[in-house]
C-alpha positions as CSV (number, residue, x, y, z in Angstrom):
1,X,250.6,159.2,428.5
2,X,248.0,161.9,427.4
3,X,244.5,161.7,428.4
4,X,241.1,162.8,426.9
5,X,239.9,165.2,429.3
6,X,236.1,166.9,428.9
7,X,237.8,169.9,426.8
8,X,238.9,167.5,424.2
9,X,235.7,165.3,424.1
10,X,234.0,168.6,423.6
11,X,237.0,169.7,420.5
12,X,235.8,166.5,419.2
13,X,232.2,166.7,419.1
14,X,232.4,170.3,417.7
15,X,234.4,169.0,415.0
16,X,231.8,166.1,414.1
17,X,229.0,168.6,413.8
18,X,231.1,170.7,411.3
19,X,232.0,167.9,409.1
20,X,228.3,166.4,409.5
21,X,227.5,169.8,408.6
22,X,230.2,169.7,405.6
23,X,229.0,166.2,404.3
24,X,225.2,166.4,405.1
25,X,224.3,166.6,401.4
26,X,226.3,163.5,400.4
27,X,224.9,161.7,403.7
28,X,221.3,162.8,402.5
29,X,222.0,161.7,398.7
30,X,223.7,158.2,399.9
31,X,220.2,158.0,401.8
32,X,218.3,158.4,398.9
33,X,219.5,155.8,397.3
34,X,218.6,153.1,400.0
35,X,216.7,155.0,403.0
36,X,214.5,158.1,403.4
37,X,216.7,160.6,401.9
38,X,217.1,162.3,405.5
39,X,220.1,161.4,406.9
40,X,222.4,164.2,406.3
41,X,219.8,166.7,407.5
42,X,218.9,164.4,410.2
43,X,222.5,164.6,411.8
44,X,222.9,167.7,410.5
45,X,220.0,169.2,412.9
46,X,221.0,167.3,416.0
47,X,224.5,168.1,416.2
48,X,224.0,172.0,415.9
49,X,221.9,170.7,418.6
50,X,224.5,169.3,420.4
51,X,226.8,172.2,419.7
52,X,223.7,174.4,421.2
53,X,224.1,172.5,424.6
54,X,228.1,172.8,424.5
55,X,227.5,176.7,424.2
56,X,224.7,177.0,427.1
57,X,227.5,175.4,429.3
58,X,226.9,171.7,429.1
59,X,230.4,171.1,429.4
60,X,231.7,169.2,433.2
61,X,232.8,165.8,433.7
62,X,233.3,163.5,430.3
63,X,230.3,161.4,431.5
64,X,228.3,164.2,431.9
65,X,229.1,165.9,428.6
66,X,228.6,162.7,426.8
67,X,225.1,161.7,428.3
68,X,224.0,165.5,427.7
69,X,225.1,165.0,423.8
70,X,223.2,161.3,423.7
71,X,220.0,162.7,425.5
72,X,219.9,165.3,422.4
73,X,220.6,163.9,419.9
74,X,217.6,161.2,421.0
75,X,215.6,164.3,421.1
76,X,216.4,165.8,418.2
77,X,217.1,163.8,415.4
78,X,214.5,161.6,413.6
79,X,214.6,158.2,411.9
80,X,216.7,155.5,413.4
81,X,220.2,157.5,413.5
82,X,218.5,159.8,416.7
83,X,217.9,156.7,419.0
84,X,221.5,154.6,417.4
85,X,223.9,157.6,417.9
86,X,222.0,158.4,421.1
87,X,222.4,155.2,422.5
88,X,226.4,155.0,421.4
89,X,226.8,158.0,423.4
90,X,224.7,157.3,426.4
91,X,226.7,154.0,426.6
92,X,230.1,155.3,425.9
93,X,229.1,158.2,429.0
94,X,228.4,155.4,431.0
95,X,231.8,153.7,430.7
96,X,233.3,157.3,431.3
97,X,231.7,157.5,435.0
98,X,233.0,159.3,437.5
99,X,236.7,160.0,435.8
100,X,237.2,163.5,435.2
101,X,240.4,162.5,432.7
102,X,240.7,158.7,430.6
103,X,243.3,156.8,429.1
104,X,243.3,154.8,426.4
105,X,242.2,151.7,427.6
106,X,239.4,152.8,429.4
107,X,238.5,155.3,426.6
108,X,238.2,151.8,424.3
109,X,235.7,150.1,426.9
110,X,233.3,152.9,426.7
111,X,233.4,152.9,423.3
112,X,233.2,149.3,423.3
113,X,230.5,149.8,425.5
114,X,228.7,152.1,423.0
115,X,228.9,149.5,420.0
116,X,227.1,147.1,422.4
117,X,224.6,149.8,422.8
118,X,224.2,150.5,419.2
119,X,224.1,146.3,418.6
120,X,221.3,145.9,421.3
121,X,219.2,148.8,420.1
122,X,219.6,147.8,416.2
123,X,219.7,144.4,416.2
124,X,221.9,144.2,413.6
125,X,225.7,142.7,413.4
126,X,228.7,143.2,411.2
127,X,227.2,142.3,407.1
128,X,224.1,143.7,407.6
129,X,224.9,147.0,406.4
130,X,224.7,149.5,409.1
131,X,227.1,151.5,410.9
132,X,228.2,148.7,412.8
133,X,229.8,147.4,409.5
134,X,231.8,150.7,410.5
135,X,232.3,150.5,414.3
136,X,233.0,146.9,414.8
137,X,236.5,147.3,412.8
138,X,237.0,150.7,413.9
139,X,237.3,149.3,417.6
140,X,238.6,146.2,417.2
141,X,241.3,148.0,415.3
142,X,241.6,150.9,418.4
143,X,241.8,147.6,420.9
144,X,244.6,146.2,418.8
145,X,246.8,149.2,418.7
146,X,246.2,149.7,422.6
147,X,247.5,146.1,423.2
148,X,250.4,147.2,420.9
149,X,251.1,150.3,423.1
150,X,249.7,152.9,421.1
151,X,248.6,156.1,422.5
152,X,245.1,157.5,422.2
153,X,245.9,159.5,419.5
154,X,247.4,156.4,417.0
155,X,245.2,154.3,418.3
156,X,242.0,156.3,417.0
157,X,244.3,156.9,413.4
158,X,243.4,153.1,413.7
159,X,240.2,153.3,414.3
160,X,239.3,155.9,412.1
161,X,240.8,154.1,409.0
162,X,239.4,151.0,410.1
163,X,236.1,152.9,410.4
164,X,236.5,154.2,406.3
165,X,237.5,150.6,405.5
166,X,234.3,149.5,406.7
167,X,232.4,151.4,405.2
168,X,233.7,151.4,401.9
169,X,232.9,147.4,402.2
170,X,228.9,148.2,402.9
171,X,228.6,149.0,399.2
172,X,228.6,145.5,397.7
173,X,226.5,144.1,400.1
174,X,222.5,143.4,400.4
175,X,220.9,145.0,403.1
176,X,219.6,143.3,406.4
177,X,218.5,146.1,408.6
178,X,216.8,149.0,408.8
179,X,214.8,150.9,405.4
180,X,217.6,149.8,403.4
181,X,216.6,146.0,403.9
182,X,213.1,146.6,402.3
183,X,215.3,146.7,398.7
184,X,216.9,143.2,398.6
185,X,219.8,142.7,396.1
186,X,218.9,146.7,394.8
187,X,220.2,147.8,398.2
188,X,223.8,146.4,396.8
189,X,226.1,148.6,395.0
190,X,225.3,151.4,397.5
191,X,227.5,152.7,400.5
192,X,225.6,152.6,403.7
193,X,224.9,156.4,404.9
194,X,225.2,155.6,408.5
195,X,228.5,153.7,408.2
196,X,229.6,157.1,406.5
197,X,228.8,158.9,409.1
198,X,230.3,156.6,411.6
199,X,233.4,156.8,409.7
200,X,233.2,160.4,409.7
201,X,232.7,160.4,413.7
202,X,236.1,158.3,414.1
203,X,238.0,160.5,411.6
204,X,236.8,163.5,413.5
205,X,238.1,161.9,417.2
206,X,241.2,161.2,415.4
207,X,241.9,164.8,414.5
208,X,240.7,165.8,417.8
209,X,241.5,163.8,420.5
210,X,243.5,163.3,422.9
């Protein structure tokens, strides 16, 4: 069965920052409907970041390359999303220790251990209209096509249209966390800008990994 090596962890994390590069003005204009308007730019700025420590030779074991892109983007991007994504990948790089290649069910713990991460940090749980309203089903739906015997690479198809799924279902609801909750009912009718990007980080593992 394939495994993700460091190579294609890195393949995927250069492909995140050009689509969050691609989509940062609708990330930023989803945020200014229910946050601060900074989102896109936000992500935007940390992943060239991260693509800036991929180029100086951050590259090594998985864990290492993972905690390396969590530690910047903590660093570098503002608001809420720089300590959440941070966190997700610290987490998953933790789950990754000491292998130098991962299968699929050990690539679906770490990631499972990076949802707990994001939960813990947030606070916030499937409804509340956050990205987790995007990760939850993504990795449920990767765990489900692992148990079925899928390889990596249909089990993060799964995921990833699990992911858009999810966040397509943030736009009806009322806001619980975060600078979205401060609206009430007006944060309703409006798709959650980190559950887009979160969708847009499974769709970019899917087209890159294993």
């Amino acid at each position: 069965m394939p495994e993700v090596t460091a190579e294609g962890l890195e393949r995927w994390l250069r492909r995140f920052a050009d689509v969050v590069h691609d989509h940062a003005a609708e990330l930023t204009e989803l945020d200014s409907a229910i946050g601060d308007a900074d989102h896109g730019s936000n992500m935007d700025r940390g992943m060239r970041a991260v693509v800036g420590a991929l180029d100086g030779g951050a590259a090594g074991a998985p864990d290492a390359l993972l905690k390396t892109t969590g530690m910047t983007l903590v660093s570098t991007v503002g608001g809420a999303s720089g300590p959440l994504y941070g966190t997700f990948f610290l987490r998953v790089a933790g789950g990754l220790a000491g292998g130098q290649a991962v299968d699929a069910g050990t690539l679906g713990r770490a990631l499972r251990a990076g949802l707990e991460g994001v939960v813990a940090r947030g606070k916030a749980e499937p409804g509340d209209k956050t990205m987790v309203d995007a990760l939850a089903p993504a990795l449920d739906a990767y765990d489900a096509a692992v148990a079925g015997g899928a390889g990596i690479a249909d089990a993060l198809s799964a995921a990833a249209d699990a992911a858009e799924e999810g966040c397509a279902a943030t736009i009806p609801l009322v806001a619980r966390k975060g600078r979205a909750s401060y609206l009430g009912p007006r944060s309703a009718g409006h798709q959650d800008p980190g559950a887009t990007s979160t969708a847009l980080l499974l769709r970019s593992a899917a087209d890159s990994l294993p």
